[in-house]
Structure formats: structure tokens, C-alpha cells
N, CA, C and O atoms as a GROMACS GRO file, in nm:
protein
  504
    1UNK      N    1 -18.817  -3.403   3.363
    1UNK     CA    2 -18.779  -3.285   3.287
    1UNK      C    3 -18.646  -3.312   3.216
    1UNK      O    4 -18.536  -3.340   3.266
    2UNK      N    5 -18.681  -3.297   3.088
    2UNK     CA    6 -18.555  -3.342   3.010
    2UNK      C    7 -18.495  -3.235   2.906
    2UNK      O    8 -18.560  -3.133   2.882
    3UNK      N    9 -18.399  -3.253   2.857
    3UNK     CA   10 -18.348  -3.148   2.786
    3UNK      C   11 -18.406  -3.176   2.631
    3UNK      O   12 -18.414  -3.290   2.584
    4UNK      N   13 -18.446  -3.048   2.555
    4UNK     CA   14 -18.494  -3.034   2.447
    4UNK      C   15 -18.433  -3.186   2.306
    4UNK      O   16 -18.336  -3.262   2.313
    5UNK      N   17 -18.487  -3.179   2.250
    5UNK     CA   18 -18.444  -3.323   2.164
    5UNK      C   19 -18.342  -3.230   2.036
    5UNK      O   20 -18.399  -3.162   1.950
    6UNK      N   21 -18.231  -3.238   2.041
    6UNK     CA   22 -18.178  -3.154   1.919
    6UNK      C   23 -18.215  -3.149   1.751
    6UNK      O   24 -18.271  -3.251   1.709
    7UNK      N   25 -18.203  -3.101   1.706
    7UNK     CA   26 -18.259  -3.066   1.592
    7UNK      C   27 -18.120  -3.105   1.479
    7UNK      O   28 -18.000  -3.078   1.474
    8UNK      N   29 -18.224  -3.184   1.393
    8UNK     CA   30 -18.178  -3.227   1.221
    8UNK      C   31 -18.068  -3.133   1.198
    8UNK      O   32 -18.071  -3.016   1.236
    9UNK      N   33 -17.962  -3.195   1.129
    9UNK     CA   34 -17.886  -3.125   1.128
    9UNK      C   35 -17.928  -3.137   0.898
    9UNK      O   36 -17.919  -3.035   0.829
   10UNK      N   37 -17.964  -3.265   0.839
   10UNK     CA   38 -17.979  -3.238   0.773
   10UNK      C   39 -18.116  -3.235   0.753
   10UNK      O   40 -18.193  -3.221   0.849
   11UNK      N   41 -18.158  -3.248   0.633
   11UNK     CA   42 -18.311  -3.247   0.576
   11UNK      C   43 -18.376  -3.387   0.622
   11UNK      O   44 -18.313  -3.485   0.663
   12UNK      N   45 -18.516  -3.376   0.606
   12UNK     CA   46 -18.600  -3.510   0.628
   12UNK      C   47 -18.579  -3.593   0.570
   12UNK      O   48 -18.588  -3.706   0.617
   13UNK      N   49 -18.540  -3.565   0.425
   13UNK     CA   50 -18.524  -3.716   0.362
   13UNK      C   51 -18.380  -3.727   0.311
   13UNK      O   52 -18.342  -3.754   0.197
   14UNK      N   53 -18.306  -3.699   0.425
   14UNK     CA   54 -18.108  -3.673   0.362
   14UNK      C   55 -18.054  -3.774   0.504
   14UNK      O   56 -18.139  -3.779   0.593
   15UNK      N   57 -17.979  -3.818   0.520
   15UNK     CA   58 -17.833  -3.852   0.612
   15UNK      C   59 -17.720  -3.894   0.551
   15UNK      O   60 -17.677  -3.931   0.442
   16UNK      N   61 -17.671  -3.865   0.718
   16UNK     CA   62 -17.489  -3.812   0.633
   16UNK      C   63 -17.456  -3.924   0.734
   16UNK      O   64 -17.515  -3.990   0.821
   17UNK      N   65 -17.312  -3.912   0.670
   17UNK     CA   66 -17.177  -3.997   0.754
   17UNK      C   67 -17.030  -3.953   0.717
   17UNK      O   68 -16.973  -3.944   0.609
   18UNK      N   69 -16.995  -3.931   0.831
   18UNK     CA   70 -16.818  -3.903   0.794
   18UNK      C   71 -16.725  -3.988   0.892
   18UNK      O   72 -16.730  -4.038   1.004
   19UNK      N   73 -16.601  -3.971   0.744
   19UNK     CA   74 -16.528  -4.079   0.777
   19UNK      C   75 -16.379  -3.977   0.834
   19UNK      O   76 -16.335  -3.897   0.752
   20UNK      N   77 -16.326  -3.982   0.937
   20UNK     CA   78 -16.210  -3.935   1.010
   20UNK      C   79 -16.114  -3.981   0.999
   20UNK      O   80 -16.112  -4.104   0.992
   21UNK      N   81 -15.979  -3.899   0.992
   21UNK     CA   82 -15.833  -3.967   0.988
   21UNK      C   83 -15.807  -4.052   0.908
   21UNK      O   84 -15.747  -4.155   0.939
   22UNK      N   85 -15.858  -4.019   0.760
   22UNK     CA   86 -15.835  -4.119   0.674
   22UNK      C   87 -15.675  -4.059   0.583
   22UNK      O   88 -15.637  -3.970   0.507
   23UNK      N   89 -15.629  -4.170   0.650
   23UNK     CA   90 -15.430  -4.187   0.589
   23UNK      C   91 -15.454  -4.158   0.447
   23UNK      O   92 -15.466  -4.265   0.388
   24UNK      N   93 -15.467  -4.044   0.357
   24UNK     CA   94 -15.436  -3.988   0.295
   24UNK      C   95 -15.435  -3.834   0.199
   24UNK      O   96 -15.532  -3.775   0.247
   25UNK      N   97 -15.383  -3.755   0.108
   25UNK     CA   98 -15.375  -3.627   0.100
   25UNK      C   99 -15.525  -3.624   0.047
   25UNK      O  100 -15.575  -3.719  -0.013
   26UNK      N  101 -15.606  -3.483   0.081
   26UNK     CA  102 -15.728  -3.475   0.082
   26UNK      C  103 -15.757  -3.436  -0.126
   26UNK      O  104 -15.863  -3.436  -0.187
   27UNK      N  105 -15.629  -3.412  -0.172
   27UNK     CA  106 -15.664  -3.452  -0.331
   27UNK      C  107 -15.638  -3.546  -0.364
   27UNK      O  108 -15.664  -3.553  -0.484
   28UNK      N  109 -15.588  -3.653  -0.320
   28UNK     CA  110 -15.605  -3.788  -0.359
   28UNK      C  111 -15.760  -3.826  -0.316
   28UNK      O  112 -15.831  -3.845  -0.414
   29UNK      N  113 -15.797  -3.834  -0.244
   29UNK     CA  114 -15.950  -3.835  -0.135
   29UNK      C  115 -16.032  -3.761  -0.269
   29UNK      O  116 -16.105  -3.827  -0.342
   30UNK      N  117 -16.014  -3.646  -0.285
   30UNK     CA  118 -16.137  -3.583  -0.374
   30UNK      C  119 -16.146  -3.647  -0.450
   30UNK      O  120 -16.260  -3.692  -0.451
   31UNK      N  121 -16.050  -3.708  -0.571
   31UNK     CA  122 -16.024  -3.816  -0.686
   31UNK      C  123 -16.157  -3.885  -0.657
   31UNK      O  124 -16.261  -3.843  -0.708
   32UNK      N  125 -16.154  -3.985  -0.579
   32UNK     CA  126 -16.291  -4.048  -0.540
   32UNK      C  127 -16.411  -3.986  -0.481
   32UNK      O  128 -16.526  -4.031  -0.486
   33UNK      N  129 -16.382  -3.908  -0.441
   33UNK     CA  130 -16.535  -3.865  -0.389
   33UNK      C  131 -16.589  -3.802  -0.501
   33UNK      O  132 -16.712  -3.804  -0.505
   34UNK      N  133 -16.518  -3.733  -0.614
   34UNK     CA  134 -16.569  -3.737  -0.704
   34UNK      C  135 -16.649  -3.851  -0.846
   34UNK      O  136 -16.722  -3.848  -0.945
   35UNK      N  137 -16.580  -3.929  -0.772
   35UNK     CA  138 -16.647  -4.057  -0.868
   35UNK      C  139 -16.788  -4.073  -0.830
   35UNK      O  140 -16.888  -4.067  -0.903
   36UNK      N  141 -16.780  -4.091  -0.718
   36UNK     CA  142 -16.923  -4.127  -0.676
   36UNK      C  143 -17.060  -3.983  -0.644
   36UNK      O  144 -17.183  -3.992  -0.639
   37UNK      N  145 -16.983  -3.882  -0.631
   37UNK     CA  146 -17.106  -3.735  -0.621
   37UNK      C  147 -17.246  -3.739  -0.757
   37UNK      O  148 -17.230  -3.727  -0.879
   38UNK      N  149 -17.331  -3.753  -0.707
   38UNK     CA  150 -17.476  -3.750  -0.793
   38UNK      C  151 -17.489  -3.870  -0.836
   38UNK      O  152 -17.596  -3.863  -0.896
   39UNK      N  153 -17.438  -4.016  -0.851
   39UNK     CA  154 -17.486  -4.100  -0.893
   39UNK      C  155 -17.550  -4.204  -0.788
   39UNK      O  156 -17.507  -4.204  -0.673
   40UNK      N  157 -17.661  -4.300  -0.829
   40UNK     CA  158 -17.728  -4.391  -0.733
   40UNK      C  159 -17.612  -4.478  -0.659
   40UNK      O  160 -17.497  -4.511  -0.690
   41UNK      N  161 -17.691  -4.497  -0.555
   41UNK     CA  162 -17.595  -4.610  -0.437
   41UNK      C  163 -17.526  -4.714  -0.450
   41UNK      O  164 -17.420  -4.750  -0.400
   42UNK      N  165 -17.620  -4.773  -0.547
   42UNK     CA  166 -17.574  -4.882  -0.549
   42UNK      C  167 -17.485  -4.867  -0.675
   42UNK      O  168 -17.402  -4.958  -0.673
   43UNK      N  169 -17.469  -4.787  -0.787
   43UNK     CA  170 -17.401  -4.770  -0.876
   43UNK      C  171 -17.252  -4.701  -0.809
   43UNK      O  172 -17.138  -4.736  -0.840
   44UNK      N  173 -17.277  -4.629  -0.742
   44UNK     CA  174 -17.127  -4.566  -0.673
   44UNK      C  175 -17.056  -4.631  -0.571
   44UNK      O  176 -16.945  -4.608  -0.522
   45UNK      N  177 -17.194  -4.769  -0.534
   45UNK     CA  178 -17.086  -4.887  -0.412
   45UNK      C  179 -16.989  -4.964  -0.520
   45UNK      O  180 -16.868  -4.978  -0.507
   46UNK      N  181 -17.098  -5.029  -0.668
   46UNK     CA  182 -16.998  -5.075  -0.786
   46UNK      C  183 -16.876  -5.019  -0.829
   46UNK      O  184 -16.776  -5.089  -0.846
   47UNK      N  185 -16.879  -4.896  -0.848
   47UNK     CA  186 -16.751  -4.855  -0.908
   47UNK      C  187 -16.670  -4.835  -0.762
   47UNK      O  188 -16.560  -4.797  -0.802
   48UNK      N  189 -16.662  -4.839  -0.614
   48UNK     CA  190 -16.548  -4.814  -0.578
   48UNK      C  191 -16.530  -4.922  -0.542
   48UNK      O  192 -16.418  -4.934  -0.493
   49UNK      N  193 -16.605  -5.038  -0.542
   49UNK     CA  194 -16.559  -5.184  -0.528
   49UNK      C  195 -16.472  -5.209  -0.581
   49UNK      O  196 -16.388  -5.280  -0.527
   50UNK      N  197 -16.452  -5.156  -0.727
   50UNK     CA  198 -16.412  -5.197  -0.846
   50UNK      C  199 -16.314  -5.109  -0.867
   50UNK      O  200 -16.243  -5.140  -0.962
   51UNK      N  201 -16.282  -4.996  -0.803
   51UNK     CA  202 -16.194  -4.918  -0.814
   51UNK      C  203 -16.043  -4.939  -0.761
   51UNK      O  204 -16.042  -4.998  -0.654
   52UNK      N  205 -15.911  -4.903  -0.811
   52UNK     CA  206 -15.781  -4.953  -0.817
   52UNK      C  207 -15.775  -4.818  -0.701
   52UNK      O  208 -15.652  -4.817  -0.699
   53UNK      N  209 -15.792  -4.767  -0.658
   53UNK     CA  210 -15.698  -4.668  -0.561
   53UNK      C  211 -15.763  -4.731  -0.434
   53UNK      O  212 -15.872  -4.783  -0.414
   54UNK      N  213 -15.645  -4.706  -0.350
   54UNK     CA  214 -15.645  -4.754  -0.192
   54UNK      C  215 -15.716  -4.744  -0.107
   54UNK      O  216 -15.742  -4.825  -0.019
   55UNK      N  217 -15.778  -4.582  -0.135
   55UNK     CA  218 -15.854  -4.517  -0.039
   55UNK      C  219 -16.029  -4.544  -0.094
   55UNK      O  220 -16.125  -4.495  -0.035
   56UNK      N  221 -16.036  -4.597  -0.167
   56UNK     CA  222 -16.158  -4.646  -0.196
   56UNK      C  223 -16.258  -4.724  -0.150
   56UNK      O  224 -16.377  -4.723  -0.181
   57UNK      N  225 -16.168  -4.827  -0.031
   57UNK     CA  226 -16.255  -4.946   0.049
   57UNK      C  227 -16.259  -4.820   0.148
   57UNK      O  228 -16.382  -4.816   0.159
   58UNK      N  229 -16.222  -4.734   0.212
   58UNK     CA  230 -16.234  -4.631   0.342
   58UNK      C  231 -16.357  -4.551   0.276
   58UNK      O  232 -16.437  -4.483   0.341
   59UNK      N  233 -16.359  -4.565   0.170
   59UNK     CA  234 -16.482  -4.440   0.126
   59UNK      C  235 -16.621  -4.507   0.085
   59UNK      O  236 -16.728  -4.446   0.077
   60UNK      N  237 -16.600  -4.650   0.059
   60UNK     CA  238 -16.715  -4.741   0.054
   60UNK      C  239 -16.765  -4.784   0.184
   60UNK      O  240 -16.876  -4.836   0.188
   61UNK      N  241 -16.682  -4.765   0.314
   61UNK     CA  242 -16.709  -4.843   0.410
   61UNK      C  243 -16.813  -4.644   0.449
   61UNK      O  244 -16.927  -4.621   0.490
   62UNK      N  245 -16.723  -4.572   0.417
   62UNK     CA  246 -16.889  -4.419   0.480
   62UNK      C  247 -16.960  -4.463   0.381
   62UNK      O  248 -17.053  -4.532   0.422
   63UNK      N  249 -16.957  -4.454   0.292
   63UNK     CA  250 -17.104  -4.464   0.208
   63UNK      C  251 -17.167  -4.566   0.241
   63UNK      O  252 -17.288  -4.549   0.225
   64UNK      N  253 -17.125  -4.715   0.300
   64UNK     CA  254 -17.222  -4.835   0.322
   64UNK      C  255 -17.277  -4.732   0.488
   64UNK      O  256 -17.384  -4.764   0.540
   65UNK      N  257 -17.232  -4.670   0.523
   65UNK     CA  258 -17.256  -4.613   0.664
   65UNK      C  259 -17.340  -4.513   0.654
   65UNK      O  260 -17.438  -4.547   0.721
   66UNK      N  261 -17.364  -4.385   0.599
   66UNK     CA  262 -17.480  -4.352   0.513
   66UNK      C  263 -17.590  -4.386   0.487
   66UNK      O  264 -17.696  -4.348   0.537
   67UNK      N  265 -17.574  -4.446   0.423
   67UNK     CA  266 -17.672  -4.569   0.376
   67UNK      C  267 -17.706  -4.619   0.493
   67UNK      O  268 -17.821  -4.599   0.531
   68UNK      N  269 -17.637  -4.676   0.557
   68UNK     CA  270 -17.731  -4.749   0.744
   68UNK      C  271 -17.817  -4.639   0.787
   68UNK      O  272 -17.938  -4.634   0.807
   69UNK      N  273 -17.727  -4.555   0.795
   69UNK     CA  274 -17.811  -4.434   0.881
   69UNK      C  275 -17.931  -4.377   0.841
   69UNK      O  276 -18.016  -4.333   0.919
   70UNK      N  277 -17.939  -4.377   0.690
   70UNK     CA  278 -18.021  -4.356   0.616
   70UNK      C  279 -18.190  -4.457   0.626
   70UNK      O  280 -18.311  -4.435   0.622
   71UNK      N  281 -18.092  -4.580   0.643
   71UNK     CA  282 -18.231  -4.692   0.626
   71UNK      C  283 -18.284  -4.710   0.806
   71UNK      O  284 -18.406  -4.718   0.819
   72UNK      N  285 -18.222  -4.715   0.904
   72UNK     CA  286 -18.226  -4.759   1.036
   72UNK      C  287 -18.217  -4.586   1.120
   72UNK      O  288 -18.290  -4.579   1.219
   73UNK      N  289 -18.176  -4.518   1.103
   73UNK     CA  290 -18.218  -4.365   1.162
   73UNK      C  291 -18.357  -4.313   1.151
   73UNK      O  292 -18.446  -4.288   1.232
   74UNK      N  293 -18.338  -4.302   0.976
   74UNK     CA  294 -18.440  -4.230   0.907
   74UNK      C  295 -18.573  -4.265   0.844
   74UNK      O  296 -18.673  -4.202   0.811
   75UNK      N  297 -18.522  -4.438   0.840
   75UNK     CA  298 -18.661  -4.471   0.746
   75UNK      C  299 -18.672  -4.428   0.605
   75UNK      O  300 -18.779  -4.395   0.554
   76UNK      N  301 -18.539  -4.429   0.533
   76UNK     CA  302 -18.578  -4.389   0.413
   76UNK      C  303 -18.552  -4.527   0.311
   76UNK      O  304 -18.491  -4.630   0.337
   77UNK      N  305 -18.608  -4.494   0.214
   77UNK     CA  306 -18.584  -4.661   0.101
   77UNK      C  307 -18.455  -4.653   0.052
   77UNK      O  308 -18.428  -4.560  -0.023
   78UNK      N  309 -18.381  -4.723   0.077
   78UNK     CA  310 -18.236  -4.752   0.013
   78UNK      C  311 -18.268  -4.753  -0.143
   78UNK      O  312 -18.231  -4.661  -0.215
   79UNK      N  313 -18.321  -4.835  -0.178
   79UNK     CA  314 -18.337  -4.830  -0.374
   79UNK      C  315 -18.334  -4.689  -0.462
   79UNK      O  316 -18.309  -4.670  -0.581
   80UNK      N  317 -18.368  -4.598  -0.355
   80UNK     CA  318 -18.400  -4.452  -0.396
   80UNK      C  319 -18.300  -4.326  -0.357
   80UNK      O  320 -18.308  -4.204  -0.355
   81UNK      N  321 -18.214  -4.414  -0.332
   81UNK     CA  322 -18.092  -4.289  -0.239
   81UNK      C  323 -17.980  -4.266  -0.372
   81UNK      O  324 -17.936  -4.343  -0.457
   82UNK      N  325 -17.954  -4.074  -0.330
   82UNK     CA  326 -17.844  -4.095  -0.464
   82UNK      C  327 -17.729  -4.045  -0.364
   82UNK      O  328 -17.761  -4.055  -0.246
   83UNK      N  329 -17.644  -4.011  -0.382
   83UNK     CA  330 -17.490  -3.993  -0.374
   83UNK      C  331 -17.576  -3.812  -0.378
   83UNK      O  332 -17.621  -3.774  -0.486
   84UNK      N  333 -17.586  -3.741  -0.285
   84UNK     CA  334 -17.598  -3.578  -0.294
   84UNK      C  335 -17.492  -3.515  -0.316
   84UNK      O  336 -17.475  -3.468  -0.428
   85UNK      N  337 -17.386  -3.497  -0.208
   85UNK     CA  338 -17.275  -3.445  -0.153
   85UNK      C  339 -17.175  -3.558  -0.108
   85UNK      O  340 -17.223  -3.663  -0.067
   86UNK      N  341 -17.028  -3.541  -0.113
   86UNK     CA  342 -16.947  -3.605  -0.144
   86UNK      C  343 -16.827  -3.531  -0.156
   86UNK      O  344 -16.771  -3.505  -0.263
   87UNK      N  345 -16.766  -3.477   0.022
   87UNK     CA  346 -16.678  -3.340   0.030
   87UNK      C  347 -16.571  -3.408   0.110
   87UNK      O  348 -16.614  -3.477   0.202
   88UNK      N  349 -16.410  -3.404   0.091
   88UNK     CA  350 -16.331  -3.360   0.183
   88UNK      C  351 -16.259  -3.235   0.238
   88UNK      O  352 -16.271  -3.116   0.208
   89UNK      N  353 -16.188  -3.290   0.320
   89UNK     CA  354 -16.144  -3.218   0.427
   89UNK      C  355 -15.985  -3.224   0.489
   89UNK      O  356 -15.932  -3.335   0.500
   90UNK      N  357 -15.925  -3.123   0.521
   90UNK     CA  358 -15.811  -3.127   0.562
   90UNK      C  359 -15.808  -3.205   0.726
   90UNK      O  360 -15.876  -3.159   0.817
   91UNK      N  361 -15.737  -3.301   0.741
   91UNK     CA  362 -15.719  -3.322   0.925
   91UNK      C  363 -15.581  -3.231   0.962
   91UNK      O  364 -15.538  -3.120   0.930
   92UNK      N  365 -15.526  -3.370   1.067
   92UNK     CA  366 -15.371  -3.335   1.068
   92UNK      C  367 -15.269  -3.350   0.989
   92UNK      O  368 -15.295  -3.397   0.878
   93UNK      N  369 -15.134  -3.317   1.019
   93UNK     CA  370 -15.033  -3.322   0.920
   93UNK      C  371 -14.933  -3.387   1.012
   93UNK      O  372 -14.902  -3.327   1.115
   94UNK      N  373 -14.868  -3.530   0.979
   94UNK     CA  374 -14.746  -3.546   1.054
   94UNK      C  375 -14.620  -3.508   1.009
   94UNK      O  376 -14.588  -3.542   0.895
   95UNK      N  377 -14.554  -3.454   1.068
   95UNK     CA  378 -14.429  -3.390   1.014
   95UNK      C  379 -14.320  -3.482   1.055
   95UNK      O  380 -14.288  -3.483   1.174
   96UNK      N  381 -14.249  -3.570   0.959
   96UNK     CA  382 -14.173  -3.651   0.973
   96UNK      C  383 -14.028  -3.629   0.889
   96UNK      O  384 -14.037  -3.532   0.814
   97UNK      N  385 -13.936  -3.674   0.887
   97UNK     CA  386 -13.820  -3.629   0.836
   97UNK      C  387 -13.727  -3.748   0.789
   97UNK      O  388 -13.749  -3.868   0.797
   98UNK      N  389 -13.617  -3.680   0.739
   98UNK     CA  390 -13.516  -3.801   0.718
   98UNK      C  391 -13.338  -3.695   0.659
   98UNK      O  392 -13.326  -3.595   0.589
   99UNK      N  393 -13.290  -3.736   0.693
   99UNK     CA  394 -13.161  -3.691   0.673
   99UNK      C  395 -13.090  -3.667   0.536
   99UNK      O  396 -13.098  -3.754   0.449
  100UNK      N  397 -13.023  -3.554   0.515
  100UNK     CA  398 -13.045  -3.577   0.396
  100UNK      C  399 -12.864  -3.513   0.380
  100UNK      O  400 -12.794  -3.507   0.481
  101UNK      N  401 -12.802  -3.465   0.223
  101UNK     CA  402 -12.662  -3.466   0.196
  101UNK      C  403 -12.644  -3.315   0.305
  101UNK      O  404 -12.734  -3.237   0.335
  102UNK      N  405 -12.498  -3.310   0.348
  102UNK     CA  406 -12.441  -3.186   0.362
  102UNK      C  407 -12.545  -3.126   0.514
  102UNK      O  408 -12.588  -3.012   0.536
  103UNK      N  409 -12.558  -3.233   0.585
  103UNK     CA  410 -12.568  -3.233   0.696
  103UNK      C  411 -12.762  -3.159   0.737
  103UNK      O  412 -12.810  -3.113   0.841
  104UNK      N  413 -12.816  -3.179   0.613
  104UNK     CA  414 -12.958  -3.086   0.608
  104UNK      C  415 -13.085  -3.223   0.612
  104UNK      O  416 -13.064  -3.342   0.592
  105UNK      N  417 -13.208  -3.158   0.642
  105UNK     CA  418 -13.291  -3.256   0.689
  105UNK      C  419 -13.398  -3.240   0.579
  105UNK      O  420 -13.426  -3.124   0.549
  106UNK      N  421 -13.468  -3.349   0.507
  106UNK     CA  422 -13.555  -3.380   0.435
  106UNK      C  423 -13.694  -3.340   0.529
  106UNK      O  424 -13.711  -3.398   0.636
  107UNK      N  425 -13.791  -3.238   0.483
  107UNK     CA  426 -13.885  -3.299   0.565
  107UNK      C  427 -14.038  -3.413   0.449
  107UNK      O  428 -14.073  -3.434   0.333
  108UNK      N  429 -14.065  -3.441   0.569
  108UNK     CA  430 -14.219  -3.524   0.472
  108UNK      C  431 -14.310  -3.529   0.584
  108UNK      O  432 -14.301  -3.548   0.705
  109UNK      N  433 -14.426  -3.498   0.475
  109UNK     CA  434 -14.523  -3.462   0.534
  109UNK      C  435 -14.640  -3.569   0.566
  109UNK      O  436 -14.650  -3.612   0.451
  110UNK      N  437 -14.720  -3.630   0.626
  110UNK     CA  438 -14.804  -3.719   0.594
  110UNK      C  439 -14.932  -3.673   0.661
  110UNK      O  440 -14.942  -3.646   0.780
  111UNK      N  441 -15.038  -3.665   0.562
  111UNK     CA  442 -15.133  -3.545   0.591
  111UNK      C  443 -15.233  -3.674   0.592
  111UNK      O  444 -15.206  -3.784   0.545
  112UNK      N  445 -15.352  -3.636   0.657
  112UNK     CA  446 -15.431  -3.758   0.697
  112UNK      C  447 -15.623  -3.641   0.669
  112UNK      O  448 -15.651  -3.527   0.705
  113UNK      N  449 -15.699  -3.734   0.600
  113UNK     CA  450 -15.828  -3.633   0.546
  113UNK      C  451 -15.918  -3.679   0.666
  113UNK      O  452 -15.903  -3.744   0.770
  114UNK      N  453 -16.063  -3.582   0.569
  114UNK     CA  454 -16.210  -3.697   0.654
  114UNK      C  455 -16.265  -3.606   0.573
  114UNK      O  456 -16.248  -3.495   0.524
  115UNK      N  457 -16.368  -3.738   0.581
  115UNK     CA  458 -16.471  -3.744   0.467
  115UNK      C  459 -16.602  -3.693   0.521
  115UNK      O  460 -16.622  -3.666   0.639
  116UNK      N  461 -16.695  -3.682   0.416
  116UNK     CA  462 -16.828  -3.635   0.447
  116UNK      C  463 -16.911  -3.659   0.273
  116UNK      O  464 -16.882  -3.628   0.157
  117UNK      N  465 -17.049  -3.746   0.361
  117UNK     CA  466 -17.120  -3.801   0.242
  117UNK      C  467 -17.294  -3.813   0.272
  117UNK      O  468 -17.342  -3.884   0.361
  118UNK      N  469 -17.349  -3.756   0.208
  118UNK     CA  470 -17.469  -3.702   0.232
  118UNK      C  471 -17.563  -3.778   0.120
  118UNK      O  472 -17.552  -3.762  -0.001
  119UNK      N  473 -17.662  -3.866   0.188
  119UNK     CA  474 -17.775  -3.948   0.024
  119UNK      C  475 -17.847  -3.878   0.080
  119UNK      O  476 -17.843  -3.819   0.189
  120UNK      N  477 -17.946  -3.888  -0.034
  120UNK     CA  478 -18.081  -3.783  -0.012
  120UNK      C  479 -18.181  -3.889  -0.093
  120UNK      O  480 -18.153  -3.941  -0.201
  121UNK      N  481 -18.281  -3.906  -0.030
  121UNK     CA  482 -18.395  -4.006  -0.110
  121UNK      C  483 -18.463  -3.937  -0.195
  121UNK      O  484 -18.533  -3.838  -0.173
  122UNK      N  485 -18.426  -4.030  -0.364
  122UNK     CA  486 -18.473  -3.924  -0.522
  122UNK      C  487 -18.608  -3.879  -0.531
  122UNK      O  488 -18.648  -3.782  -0.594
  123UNK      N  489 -18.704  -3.992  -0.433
  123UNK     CA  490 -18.864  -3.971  -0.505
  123UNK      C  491 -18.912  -3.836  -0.437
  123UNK      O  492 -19.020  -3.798  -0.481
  124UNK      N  493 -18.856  -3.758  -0.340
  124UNK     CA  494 -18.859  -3.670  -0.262
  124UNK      C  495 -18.783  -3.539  -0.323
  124UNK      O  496 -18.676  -3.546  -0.383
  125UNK      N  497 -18.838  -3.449  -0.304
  125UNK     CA  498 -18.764  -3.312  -0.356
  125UNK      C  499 -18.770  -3.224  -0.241
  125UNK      O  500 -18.874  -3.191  -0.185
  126UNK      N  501 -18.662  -3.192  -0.213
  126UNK     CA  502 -18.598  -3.106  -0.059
  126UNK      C  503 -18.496  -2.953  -0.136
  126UNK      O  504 -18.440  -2.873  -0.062
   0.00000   0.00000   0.00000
């Protein structure tokens, strides 16, 4: 006697992956996740390969993860997967400081995101 098998959180022909505690502000983060929202896989792994901002190998490494989950979870055809959804998120905030004139304290903030990235296989309509 076993406990019930939990239930899809997305659709039959969708999986997701998110990426946590990623070292940077969640509008720098959107910048890219907007690059890649609605276009094919393999076209949105090209451009952040190819892309100059930092946080771009952290957002290629969920989308290659996606994509796993997608092909080895679900059974769906990689050739056919697009970029659905493509959302961040606020994490923590470290509150760090530094000294500053007339005896007063600088603060700085270093805010840390996570990601969330959802393919959905095209030949399929959900």
C-alpha cells in the first residue's frame, strides 16, 4: 500500500526547470529571459551562447535542463520544443555595507534571483 503517485504539475507535452540563487538583480535576469521566451531551443541555446551578459551561461545551463527533463522525464522530441514561458523571480537580499563620509554607513544590496523555464512540444496543441 503506497501513497497516491502525485500529479503533473505541468501539461503532457510541457516541462519545466528552475534555476535558484542565481547572483543577480531579477531585472538584469529578465533582460535574458526575455531573449529567449517563444523562440525554438535550439535557436535560444545559440543566442545565449553567444550572448555578452554574465548571467547567460546560468540561464543556458536551466534551459539545457528543461530540455533533459523534457526528453528523459517526458518523452518528448527535442527538435520540436519551443521556449513557452521564461519568468523570474525575487530570492534573498544580502545587506552589506561600507563606511562612508561624516561617520554614516553606505548600504548595498546584493539581491540574488531564480529562474523558471517551461518548453512545450510545437506539434502538440495544449
Amino acid at each position: 500500500m503506497s501513497k497516491e503517485k502525485n500529479p503533473r504539475r505541468v501539461a503532457e507535452n510541457e516541462a519545466m526547470a528552475k534555476a535558484r540563487m542565481l547572483r543577480t538583480s531579477p531585472q538584469k535576469l529578465n533582460l535574458v529571459a526575455a531573449l529567449i521566451r517563444g523562440k525554438k531551443v535550439d535557436k535560444a541555446m545559440a543566442d545565449l551562447t553567444f550572448s555578452k551578459k554574465r548571467i547567460s551561461q546560468d540561464v543556458l545551463k536551466c534551459l539545457q535542463s528543461a530540455v533533459a527533463n523534457a526528453e528523459n522525464n517526458h518523452g518528448l522530441d527535442v527538435d520540436e520544443l519551443i521556449v513557452a514561458e521564461a519568468y523570474c523571480g525575487k530570492n534573498i537580499t544580502l545587506k552589506r555595507g561600507r563606511p562612508r563620509a561624516r561617520g554614516r554607513f553606505g548600504k548595498i544590496m546584493k539581491p540574488f534571483s531564480e529562474l523558471t523555464i517551461l518548453v512545450r512540444q510545437k506539434g502538440e496543441t495544449a
